[in-house]
C-alpha positions in Angstrom: 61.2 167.6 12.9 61.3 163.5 12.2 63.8 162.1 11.3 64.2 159.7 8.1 64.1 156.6 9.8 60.7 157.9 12.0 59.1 159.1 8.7 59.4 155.7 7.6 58.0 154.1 10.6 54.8 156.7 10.7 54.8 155.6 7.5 54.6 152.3 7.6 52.2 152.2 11.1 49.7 154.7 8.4 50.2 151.8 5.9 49.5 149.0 8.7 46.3 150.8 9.9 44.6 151.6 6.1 45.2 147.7 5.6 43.2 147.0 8.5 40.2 149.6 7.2 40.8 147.9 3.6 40.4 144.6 5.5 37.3 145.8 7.0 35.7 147.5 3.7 35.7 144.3 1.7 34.5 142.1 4.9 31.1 144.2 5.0 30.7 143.2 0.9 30.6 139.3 1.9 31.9 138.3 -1.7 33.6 140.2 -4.5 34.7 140.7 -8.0 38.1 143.0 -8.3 38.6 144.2 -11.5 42.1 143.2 -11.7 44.8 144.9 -14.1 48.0 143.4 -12.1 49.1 147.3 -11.2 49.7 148.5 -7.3 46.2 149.7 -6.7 44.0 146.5 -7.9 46.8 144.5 -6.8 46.4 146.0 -3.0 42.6 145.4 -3.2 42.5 141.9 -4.5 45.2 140.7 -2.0 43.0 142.4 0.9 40.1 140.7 -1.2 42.0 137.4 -0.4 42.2 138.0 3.5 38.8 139.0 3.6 36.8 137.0 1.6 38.9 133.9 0.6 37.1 132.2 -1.6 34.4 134.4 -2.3 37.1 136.5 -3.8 37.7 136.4 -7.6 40.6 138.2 -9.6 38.3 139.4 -12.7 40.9 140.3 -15.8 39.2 142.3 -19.2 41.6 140.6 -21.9 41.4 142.9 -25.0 44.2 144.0 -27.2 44.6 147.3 -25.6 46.1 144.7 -22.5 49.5 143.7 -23.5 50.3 139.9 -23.4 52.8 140.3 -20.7 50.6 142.9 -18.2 47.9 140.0 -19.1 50.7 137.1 -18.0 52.1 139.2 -14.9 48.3 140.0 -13.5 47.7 136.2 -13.8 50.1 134.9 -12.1 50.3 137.5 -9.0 46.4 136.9 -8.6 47.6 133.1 -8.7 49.8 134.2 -5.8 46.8 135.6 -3.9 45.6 131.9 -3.9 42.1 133.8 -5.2 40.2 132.1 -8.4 41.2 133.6 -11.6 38.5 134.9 -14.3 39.7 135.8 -17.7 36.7 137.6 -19.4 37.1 138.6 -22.9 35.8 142.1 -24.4 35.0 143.7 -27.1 35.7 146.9 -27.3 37.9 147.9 -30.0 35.5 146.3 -32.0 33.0 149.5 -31.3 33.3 152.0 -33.8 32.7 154.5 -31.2 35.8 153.4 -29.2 37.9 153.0 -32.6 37.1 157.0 -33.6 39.4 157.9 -30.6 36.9 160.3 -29.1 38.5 162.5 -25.7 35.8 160.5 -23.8 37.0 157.1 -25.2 37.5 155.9 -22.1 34.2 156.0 -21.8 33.3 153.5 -24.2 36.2 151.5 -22.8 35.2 150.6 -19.5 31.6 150.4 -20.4 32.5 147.3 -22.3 34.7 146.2 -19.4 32.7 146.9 -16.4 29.4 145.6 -18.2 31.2 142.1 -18.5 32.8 142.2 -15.2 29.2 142.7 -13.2 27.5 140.5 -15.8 30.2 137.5 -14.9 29.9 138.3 -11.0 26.2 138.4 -11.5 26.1 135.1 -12.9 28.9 133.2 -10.1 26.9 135.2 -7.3 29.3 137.5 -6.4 27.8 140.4 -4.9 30.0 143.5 -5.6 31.8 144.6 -8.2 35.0 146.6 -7.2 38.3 148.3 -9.0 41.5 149.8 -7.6 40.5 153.4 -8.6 42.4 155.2 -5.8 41.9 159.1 -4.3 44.4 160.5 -6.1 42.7 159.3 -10.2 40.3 162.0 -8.9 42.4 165.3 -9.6 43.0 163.4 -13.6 40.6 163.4 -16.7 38.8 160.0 -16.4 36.0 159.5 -18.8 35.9 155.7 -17.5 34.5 157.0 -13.9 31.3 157.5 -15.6 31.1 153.8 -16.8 32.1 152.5 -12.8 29.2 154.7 -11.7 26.2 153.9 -14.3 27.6 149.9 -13.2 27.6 150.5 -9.9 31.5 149.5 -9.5 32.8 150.2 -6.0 36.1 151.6 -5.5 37.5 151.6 -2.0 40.4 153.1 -2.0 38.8 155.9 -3.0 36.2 155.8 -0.7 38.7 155.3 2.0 40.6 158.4 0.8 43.8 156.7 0.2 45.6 158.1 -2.1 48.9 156.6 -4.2 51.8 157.3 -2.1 49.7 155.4 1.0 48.8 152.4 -1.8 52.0 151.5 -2.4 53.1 151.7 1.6 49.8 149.3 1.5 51.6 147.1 -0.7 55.3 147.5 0.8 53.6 146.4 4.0 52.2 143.2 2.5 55.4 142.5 0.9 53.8 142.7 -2.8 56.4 141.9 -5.4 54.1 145.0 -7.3 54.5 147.5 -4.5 57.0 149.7 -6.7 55.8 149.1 -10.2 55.3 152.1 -12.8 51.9 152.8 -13.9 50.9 150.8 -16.9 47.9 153.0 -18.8 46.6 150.5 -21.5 48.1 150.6 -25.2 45.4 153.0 -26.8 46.7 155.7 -24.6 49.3 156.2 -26.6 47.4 157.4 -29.1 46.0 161.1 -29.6 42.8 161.9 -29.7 41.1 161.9 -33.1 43.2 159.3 -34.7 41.8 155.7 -34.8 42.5 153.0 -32.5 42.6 149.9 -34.5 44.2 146.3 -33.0 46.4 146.6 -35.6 47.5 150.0 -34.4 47.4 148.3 -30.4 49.7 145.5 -31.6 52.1 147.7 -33.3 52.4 149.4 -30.1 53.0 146.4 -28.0 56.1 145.3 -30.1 57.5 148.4 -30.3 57.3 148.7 -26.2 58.4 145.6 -25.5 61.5 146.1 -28.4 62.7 148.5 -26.3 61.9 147.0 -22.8 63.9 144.2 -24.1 66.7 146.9 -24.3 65.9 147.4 -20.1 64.2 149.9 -19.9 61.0 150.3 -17.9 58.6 153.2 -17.3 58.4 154.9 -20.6 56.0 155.3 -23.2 55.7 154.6 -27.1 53.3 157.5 -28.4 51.6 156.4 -31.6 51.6 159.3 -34.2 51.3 157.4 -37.5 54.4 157.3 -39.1 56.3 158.9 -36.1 56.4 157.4 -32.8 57.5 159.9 -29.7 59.4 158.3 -26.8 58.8 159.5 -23.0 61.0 158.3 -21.0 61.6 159.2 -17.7 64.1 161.8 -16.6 66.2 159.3 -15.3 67.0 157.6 -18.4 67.1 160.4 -20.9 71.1 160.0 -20.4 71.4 156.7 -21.3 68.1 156.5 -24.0 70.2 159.4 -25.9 73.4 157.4 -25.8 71.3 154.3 -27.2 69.6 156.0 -29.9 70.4 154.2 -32.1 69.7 150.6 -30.8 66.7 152.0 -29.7 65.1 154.0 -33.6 66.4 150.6 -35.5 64.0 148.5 -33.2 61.3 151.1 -33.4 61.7 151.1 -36.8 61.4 147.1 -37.3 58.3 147.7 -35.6 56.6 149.6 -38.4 57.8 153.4 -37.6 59.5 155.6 -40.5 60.3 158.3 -37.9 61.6 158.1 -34.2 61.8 161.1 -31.6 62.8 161.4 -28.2 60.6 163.8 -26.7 62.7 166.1 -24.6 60.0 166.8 -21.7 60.4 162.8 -20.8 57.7 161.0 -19.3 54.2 162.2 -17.9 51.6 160.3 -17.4 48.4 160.9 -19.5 50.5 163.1 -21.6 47.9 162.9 -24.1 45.4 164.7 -22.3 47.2 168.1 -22.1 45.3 169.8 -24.8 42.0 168.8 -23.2 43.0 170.4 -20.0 42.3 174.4 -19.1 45.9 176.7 -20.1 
């Protein structure tokens, strides 16, 4: 059996050697668009973007109100980092009715809107792929949005590579990214359930409740729009200390436009919101 220290160094040599395939995936594409969110898997292929391609590398960022101003501020600046070209493309979709009903597939819409503006900008600079940090693990989870990536033609090779997220964020360790350990960040109209409409009024309400109580330091959790009420996850780790600050934490959700506050006792799961669309 290995021991801690030579898990961590076949680790690490695993992490060293999917770099180098990484490395070699985006070399064959000769120039590149990452659709870049600032999270550990986009973050992993845009800085192997950078070592590849240089400057026929560009960091490609969907700015919509379902991205939260400081996600938006954090992606710019570690693409900045990268020393890669930075493309802020606006789109529109919360302005499609279809995406504002809040169907199970609204995801869907999402990236349609997204992807179709990404390939239309690298089409027009010259780039000649498109590409996201979709990684081998999003398979196993409900992910209308993979639809859109194929009908694009969106590349994904992390997925393609079969590394999954454990081996991303070795990736990133190994490159000393300052993202390596950061929690997933789902976009703001995940937090609310299917059926009920998505509106930017509803997206901003969200933001400043999240970062009202990130402000309090925490990190990880999630607000979960239902009307009136919002539902806290947070993670098991800090269901101690979010109980004990209750009350700090329901008066700044409440200045944020909620009459009701819960904790929700099961903490935080990711793409909570899709467990009534999965098989009991």
């Amino acid at each position: 059996m290995l021991t801690s220290q030579e898990n961590k160094e076949e680790t690490a040599s695993r992490a060293l050697e999917a770099n180098q395939q990484l490395l070699a995936y985006l070399r064959s594409l000769e120039s590149a668009a990452v659709a870049f969110s600032g999270g550990v898997d986009s973050a992993v292929v845009l800085k192997a973007g950078s070592l590849a391609l240089g400057g026929r590398c560009v960091a490609a960022i969907a700015i919509s109100p379902s991205l939260p101003a400081t996600e938006r501020e954090g992606a710019v600046d570690l693409a900045r980092g990268f020393g890669v070209r930075v493309a802020e493309i606006e789109t529109r979709e919360t302005e499609d009715p279809r995406y504002q009903a809040n169907p199970p597939d609204r995801c869907y819409f999402c990236k349609d809107y997204v992807y179709g503006a990404i390939v239309d900008f690298a089409r027009r600079e010259g780039f000649g792929a498109v590409v996201d940090g979709m990684n081998a693990d999003d398979r196993g989870d409900i992910r209308p949005g993979r639809r859109a990536a194929r009908e694009k033609g969106v590349l994904s090779p992390l997925a393609e590579l079969g590394i999954g997220k454990v081996m991303v964020r070795a990736m990133a360790r190994a490159w000393d990214l300052p993202v390596w350990n950061k929690p997933a960040a789902a976009c703001l109209s995940s937090r609310v359930p299917y059926g009920d409409p998505v509106t930017p009024e509803v997206l901003g309400q969200i933001e400043r409740a999240e970062a009202s109580v990130r402000a309090l330091g925490f990190e990880g959790f999630r607000v979960r729009h239902h009307g009136a009420v919002a539902r806290i996850e947070f993670p098991a780790a800090d269901m101690e200390l979010a109980f004990a600050r209750r009350a700090e934490i329901s008066e700044r959700l409440r200045a944020s436009g909620y009459t009701f506050v819960s904790l929700d006792l099961d903490g935080f799961r990711s793409g909570s919101l899709n467990e009534n669309l999965r098989p009991k």
